[in-house]
TORSE-91386 format. One record per residue (C-alpha): x, y, z; chain; residue number from 0. Coordinates in steps of 0.001 Angstrom, whole numbers, padded with zeros to 6 digits, m for minus. Layout:
BEGIN
(node (X,Y,Z),"A",NUM)
...
This chain:
BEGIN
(node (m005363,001602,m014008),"A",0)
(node (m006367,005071,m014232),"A",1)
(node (m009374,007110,m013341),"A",2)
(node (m012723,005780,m014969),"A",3)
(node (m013167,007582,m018309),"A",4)
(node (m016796,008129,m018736),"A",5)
(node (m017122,009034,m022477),"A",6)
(node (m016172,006949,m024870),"A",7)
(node (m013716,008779,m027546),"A",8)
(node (m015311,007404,m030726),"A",9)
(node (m013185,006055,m033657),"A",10)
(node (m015359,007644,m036234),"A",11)
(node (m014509,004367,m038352),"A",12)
(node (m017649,003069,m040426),"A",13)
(node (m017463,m000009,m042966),"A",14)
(node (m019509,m001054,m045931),"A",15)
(node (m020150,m004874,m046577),"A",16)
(node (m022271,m005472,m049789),"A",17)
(node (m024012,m008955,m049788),"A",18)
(node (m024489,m011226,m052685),"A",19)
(node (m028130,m011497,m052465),"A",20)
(node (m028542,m007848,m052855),"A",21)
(node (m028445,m005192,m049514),"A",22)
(node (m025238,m004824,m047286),"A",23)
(node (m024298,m004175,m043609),"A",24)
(node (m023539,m000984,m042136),"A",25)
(node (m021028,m001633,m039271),"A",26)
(node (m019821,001427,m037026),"A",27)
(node (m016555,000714,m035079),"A",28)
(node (m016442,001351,m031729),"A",29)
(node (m012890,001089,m028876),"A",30)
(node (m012219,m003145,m028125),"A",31)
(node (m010577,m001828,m024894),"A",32)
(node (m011705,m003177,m021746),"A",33)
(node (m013004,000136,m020466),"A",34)
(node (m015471,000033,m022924),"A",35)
(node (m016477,m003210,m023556),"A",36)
(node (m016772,m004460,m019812),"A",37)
(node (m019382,m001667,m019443),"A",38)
(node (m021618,m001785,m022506),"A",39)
(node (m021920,m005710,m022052),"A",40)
(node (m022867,m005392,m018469),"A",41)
(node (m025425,m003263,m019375),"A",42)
(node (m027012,m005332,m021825),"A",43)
(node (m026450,m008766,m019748),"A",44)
(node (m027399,m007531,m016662),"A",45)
(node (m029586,m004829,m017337),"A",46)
(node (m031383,m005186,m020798),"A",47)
(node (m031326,m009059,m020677),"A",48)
(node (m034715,m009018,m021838),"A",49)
(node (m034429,m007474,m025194),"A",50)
(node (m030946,m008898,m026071),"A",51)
(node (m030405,m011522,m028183),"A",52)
(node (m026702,m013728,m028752),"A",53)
(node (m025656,m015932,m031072),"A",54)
(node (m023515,m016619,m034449),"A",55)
(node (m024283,m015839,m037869),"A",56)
(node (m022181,m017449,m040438),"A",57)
(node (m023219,m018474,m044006),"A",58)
(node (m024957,m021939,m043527),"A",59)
(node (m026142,m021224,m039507),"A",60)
(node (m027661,m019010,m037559),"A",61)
(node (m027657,m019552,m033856),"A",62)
(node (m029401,m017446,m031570),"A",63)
(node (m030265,m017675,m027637),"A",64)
(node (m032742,m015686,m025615),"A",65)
(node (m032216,m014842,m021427),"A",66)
(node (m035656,m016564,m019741),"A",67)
(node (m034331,m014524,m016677),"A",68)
(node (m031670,m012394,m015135),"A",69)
(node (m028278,m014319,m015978),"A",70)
(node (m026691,m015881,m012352),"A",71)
(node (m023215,m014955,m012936),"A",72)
(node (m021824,m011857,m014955),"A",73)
(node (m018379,m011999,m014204),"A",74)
(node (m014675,m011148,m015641),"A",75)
(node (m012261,m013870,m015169),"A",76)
(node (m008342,m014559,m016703),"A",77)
(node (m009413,m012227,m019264),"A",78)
(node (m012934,m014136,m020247),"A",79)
(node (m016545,m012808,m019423),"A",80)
(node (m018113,m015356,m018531),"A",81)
(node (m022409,m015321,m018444),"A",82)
(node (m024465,m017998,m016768),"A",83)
(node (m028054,m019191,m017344),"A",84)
(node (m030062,m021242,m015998),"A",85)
(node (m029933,m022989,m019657),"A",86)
(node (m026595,m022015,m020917),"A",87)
(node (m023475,m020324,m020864),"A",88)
(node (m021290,m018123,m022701),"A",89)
(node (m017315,m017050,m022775),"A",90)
(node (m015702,m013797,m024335),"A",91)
(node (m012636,m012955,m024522),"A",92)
(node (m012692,m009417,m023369),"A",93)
(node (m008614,m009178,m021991),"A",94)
(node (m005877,m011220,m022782),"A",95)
(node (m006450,m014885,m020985),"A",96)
(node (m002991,m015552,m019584),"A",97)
(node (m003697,m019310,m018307),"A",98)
(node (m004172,m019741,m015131),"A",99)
(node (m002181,m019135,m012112),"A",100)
(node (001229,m020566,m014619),"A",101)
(node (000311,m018518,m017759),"A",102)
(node (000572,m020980,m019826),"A",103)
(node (m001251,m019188,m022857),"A",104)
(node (001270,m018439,m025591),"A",105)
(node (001232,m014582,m026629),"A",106)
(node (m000019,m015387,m030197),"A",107)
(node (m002736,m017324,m029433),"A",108)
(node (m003527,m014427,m026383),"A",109)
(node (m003598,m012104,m029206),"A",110)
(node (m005768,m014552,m031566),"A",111)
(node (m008351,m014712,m028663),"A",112)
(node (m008483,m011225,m027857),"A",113)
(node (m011795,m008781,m029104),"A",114)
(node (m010155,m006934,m031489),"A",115)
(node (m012819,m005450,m033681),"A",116)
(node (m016178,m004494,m032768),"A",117)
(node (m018968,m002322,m034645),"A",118)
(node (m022560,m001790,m034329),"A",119)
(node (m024501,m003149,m037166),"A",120)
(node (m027454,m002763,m039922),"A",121)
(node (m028449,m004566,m042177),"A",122)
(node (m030318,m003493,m045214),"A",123)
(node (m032843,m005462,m047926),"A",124)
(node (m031768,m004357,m051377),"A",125)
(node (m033876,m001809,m050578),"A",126)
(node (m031725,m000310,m048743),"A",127)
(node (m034051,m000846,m045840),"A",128)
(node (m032691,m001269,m042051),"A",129)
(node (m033820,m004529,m041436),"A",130)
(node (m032135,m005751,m038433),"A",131)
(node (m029541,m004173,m035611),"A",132)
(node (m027107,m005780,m033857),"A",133)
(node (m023747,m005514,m032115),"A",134)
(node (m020848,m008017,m034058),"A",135)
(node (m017434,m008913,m032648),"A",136)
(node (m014123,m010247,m034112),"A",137)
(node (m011469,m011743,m032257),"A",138)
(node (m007220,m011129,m033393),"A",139)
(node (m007383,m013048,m036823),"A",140)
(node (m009930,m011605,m037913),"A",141)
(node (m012696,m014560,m037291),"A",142)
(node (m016451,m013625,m036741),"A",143)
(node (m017254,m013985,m032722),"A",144)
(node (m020135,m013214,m031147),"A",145)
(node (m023194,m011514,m032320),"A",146)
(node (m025783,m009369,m030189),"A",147)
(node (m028796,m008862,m031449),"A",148)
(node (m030653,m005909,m030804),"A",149)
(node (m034188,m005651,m030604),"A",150)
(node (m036028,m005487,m034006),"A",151)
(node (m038923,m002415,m034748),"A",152)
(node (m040167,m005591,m037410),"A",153)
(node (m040886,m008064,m034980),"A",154)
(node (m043623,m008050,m032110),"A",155)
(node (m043473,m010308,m028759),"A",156)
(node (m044125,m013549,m029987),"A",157)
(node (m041542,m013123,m032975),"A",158)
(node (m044250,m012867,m035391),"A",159)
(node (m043785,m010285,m038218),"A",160)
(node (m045487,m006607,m037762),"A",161)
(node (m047677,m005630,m040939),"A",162)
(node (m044669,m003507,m043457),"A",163)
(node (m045942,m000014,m043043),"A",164)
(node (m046013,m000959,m039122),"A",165)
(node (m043383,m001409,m037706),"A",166)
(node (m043102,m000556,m033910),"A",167)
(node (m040120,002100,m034172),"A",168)
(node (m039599,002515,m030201),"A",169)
(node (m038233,m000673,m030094),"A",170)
(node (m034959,001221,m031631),"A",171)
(node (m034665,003165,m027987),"A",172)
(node (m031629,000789,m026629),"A",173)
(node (m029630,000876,m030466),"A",174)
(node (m029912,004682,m030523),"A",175)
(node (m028997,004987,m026713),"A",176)
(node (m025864,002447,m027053),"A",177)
(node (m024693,003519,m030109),"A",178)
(node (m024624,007713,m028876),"A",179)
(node (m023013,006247,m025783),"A",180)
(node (m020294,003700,m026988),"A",181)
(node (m020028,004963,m031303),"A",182)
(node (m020999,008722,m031323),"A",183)
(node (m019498,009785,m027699),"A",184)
(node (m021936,012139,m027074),"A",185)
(node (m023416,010645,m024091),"A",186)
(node (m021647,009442,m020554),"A",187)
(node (m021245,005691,m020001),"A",188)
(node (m024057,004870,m017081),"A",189)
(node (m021488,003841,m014522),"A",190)
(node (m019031,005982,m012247),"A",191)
(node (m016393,002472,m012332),"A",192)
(node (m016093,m000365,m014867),"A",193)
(node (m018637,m002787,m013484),"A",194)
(node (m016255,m005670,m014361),"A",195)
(node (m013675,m004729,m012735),"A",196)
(node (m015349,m004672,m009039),"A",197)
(node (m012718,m006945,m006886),"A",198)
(node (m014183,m010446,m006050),"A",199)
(node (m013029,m013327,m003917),"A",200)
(node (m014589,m016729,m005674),"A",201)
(node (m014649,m020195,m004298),"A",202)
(node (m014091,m023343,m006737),"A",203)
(node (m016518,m025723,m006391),"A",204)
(node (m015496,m028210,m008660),"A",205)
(node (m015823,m031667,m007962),"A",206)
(node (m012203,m032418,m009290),"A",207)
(node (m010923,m030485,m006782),"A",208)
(node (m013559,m031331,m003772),"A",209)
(node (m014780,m034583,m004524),"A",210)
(node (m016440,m034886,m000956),"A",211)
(node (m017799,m030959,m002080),"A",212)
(node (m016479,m029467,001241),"A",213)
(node (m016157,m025886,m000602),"A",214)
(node (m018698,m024480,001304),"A",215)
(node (m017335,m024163,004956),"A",216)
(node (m014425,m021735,003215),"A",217)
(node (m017164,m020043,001344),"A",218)
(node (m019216,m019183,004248),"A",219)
(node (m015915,m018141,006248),"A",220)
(node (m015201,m015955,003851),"A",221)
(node (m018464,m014139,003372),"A",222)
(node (m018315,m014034,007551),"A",223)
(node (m015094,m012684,007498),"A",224)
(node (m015966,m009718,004679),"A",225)
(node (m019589,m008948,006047),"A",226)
(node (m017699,m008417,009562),"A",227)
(node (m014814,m005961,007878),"A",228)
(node (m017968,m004040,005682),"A",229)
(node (m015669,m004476,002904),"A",230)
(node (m016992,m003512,m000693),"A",231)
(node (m015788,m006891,m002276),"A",232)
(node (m018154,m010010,m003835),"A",233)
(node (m017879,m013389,m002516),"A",234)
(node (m018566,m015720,m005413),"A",235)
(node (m019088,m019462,m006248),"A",236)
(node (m017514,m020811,m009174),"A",237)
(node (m016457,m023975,m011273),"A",238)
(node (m012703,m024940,m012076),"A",239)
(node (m010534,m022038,m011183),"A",240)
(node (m007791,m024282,m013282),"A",241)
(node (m005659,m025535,m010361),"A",242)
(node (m007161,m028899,m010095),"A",243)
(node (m006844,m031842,m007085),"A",244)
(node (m005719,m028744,m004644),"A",245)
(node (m008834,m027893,m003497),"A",246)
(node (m010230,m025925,m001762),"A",247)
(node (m008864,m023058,m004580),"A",248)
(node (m009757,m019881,m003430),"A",249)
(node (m009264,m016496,m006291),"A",250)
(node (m008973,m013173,m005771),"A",251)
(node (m009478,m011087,m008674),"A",252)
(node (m007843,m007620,m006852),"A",253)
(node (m004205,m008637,m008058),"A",254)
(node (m005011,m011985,m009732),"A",255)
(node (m003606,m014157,m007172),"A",256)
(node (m004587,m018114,m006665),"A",257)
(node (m004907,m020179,m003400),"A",258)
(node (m004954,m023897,m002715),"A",259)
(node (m005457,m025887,000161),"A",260)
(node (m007807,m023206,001704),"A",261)
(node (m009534,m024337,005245),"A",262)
(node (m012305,m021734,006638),"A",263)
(node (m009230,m020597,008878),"A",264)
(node (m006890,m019461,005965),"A",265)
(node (m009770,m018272,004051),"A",266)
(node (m010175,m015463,007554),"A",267)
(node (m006899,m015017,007471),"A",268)
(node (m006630,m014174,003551),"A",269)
(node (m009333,m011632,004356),"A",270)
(node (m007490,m010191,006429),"A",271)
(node (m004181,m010379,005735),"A",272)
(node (m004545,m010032,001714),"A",273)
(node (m007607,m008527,000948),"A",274)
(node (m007258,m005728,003679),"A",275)
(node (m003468,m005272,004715),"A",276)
(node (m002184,m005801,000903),"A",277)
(node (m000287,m009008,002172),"A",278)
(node (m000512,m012305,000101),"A",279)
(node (m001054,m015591,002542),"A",280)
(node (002504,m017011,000590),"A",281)
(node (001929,m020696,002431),"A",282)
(node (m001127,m021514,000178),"A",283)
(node (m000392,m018991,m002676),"A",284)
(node (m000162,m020673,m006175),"A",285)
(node (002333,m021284,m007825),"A",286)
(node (004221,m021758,m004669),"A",287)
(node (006110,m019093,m003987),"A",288)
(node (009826,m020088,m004022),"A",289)
């Protein structure tokens, strides 16, 4: 991977979809590549969690969730970004998910999966009136995925409806901001590396693959072992890391690289030997190495 491009080169691609009822959307296309998407949704999840909105929007349903709090996880993972609540959870599929330690994901379907579209939104009354704003995602056929919603000048704090003539206009700060940033170009991206691509270490803690859940000796070994080598590197908790009944599974994100059978002594030594020399531990690596 190259050096960290900070400005986004925009595509200068913008698309008009009328709607039956009268009105249409406005969507402006912005890059699908993981040097701009891993950034712009870290920055809402993480840091504008408050004012974000996600859900669907398809004709017949509307679903839409709210963060209560912070999410607990933000994290990239066999090509999925994967959001935690206390309430819920979400997946997107940001780079192509390969399928586990085997790869078992055939190419078309890693392709089908894949963000392949994305645009900023409006959406006008037949009035041709902004009425709402909103970030919209499609995956490699084509299919509606997720939808952001964006905070709307038309609605106060308890969702109620602001009087017509007024509406309260600085609540279009974070569009106008994203959009120069990730659609226009004309501002820097607010991060000197893509914040999803930080190396982490993460411990399974599935109950599949520790039924007695004795995960957390190797997890606290590990943390030991990178607080003592002040290593820049997050120790995580997570659940199936899709190499079940060979627990403990330890992953390391830095070169994508799976471990089974981990006791706090291997996890040290993985530290160690992996994370800081550049040597995989091949006696617990999975798939075996042959």
């Amino acid at each position: 991977m190259g050096e960290f491009q900070r400005f986004v080169t925009p595509l200068n691609q913008t698309e008009i979809e009328p709607l039956p009822t009268g009105g249409q959307i406005e969507y402006e296309y912005f890059p699908t590549s993981i040097e701009v998407t891993a950034p712009l949704l870290y920055s809402l999840f993480q840091q504008h969690w408050q004012s974000v909105g996600v859900g669907h929007v398809v004709d017949g349903s509307v679903l839409e969730l709210e963060f209560t709090q912070a999410p607990k996880l933000c994290k990239l993972y066999d090509g999925y970004l994967t959001v935690l609540t206390e309430g819920w959870h979400l997946h997107l599929c940001l780079e192509p998910h390969l399928g586990g330690p085997e790869n078992k994901t055939p190419t078309a379907l890693q392709e089908k999966r894949l963000v392949s579209r994305a645009a900023f939104y409006r959406r006008f009354n037949d009035q041709n009136k902004p009425r709402s704003w909103g970030i919209q995602f499609w995956n490699g056929a084509g299919e509606r995925m997720m939808n952001l919603f964006l905070p709307n000048p038309f609605v106060g704090n308890n969702e109620d409806l602001l009087p017509e003539h007024k509406p309260n206009l600085a609540k279009l700060a974070l569009y106008e901001e994203l959009r120069e940033i990730y659609v226009l170009g004309t501002k820097e991206i607010p991060f000197d590396r893509n914040p999803l691509k930080c190396a982490y270490i993460s411990v399974c803690r599935s109950t599949r693959c520790n039924p007695q859940q004795n995960w957390q000796p190797v997890y606290n070994a590990i943390k030991e072992a990178v607080t003592e080598a002040n290593l820049d590197i997050e120790v995580a908790q997570s659940g199936c890391l899709e190499v079940c009944k060979l627990g403990t599974v330890v992953f390391y994100s830095g070169d994508r690289t799976w471990y089974t059978r981990v006791t706090p002594e291997l996890a040290k030594q993985i530290v160690q030997t992996h994370v800081i020399e550049g040597e995989r531990v091949t006696s617990h690596q999975y798939p075996p190495v042959k």
